[in-house]
N, C-alpha and C positions, 0 to 999 in steps of 0.2 A: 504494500500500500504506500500510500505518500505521494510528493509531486517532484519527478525529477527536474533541476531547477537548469534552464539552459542556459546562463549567464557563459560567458565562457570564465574560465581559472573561479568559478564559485563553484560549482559542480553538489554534489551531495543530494540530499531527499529532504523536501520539506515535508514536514507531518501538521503544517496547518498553510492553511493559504486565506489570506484577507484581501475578500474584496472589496475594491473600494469607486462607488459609483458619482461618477461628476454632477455636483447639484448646480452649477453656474454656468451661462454662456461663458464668463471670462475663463473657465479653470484656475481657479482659485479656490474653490470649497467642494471637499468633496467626504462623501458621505462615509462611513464603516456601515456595510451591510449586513442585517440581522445582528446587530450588536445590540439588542435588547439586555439588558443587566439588573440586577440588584444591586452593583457595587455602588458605591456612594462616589462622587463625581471625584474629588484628589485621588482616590484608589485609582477607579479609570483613567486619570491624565497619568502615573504611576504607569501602569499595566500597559496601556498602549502604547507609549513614549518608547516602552522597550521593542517594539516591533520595528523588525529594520524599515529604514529608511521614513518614521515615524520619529525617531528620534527628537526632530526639531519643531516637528508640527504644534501648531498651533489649535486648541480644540475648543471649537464655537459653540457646539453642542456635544451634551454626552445621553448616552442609552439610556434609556429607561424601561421598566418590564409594564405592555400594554394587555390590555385581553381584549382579545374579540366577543363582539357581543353578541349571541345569536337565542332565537327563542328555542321552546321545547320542542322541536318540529314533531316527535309524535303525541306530543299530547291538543297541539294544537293547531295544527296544517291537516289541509284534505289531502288527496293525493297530488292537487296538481298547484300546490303552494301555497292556498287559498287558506288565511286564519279562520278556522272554520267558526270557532265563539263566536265572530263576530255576526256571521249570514251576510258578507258581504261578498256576492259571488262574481264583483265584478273585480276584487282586492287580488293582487299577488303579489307574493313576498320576492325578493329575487337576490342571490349573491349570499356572504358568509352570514348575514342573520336566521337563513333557513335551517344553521346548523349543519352546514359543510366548511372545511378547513381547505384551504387554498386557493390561488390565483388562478388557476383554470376550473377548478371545484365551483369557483365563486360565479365564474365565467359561466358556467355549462347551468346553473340555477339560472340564471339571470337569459341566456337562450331558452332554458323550458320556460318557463317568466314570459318570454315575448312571443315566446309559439302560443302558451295557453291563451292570451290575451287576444293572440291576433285570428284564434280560431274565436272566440267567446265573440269578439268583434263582427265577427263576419259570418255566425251560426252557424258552423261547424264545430260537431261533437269532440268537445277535448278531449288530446292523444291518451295513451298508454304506452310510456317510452319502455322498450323492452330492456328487460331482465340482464339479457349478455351483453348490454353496452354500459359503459362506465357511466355514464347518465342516468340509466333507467338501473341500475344497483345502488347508485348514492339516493336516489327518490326515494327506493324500494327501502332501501335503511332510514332514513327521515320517517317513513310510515312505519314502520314496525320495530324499528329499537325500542328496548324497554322504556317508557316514559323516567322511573325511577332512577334511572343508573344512564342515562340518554349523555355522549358527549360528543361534541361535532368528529365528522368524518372526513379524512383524506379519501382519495382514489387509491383504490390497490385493489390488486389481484384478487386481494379475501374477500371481497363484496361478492364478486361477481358468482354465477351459479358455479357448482362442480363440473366439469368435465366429465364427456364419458370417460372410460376407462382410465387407469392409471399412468402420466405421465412422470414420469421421476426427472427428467434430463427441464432444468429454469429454464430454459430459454425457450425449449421448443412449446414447453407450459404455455409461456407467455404468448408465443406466435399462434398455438392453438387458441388461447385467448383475443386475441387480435384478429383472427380472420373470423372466428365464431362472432364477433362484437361487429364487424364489418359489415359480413352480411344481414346482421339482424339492423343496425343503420340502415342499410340502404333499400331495404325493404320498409323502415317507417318511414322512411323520407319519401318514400315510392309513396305510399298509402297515405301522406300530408301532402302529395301532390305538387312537392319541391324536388327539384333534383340533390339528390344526397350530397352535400359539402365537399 
């Protein structure tokens, strides 16, 4: 594991890599990614300062630990986003409040969101995303996680249904997962009367 480091005459394995994302047209201020912390701010100027070529940096802002805020989604979302307490069937939730974790997670809520909408808009029966796409598994989990013990979800392979028979070999798992999730795609997108993405 690690990152071999190409510099020339540096050589060696880094076993941490920071990245650092530009927040100014000028390049002058530039961001530590996912540096959320508990340290208290002179710790983090301490901490970071020893990172190469950090040494002299100057630090504008320091991390903080946020939480994302998301509701119950099974105790209180219909199938297709909709806060059901409310009975407002024109309402949809959409993105990490639904109770998914991530930026594409967030993304693909916020798509079922404008699909249901835009069916409900124009009286067409709202979908049913299937089962073997990583959409229609984070849904399927929003509806049926225990309300109790309920806590937002990434995408991962554990959602999605079993496979038939027993793959041993990760990769091919996943590719069987990938073409399984493909075609069930491109047959809802068939059946929503869009061409598949």
């Amino acid at each position: 594991m690690g990152w071999e480091d190409p510099r020339p005459g540096r050589g060696g394995r880094a076993w941490a890599v920071v990245q650092l994302r530009q927040d100014d047209a000028a390049g002058t201020l530039f961001n530590l990614v996912g540096f959320q912390t508990g340290l208290k701010w002179g710790e983090q100027r301490r901490v970071f300062s020893m990172i190469p070529g950090l040494e002299r940096a100057e630090f504008v802002r320091f991390g903080v630990m946020h939480r994302n805020t998301s509701v119950c989604a099974p105790a209180v979302l219909d199938p297709w986003l909709r806060p059901a307490p409310t009975g407002r069937r024109d309402l949809f939730l959409a993105g990490q409040i639904t109770g998914v974790e991530g930026y594409m997670e967030s993304t693909a809520m916020g798509l079922a969101a404008g699909l249901h909408a835009a069916c409900l808009a124009t009286g067409r029966p709202l979908p049913s995303w299937p089962d073997e796409t990583v959409v229609g598994s984070l849904m399927r989990y929003l509806r049926t996680a225990d309300p109790e013990r309920f806590q937002p979800m990434n995408a991962n392979l554990g959602i999605l249904p079993p496979l038939e028979g027993r793959i041993r070999d990760k990769k091919l798992r996943a590719a069987a997962c990938r073409d399984r999730a493909l075609a069930a795609a491109e047959g809802f997108w068939r059946a929503q009367g869009v061409p598949a993405p």
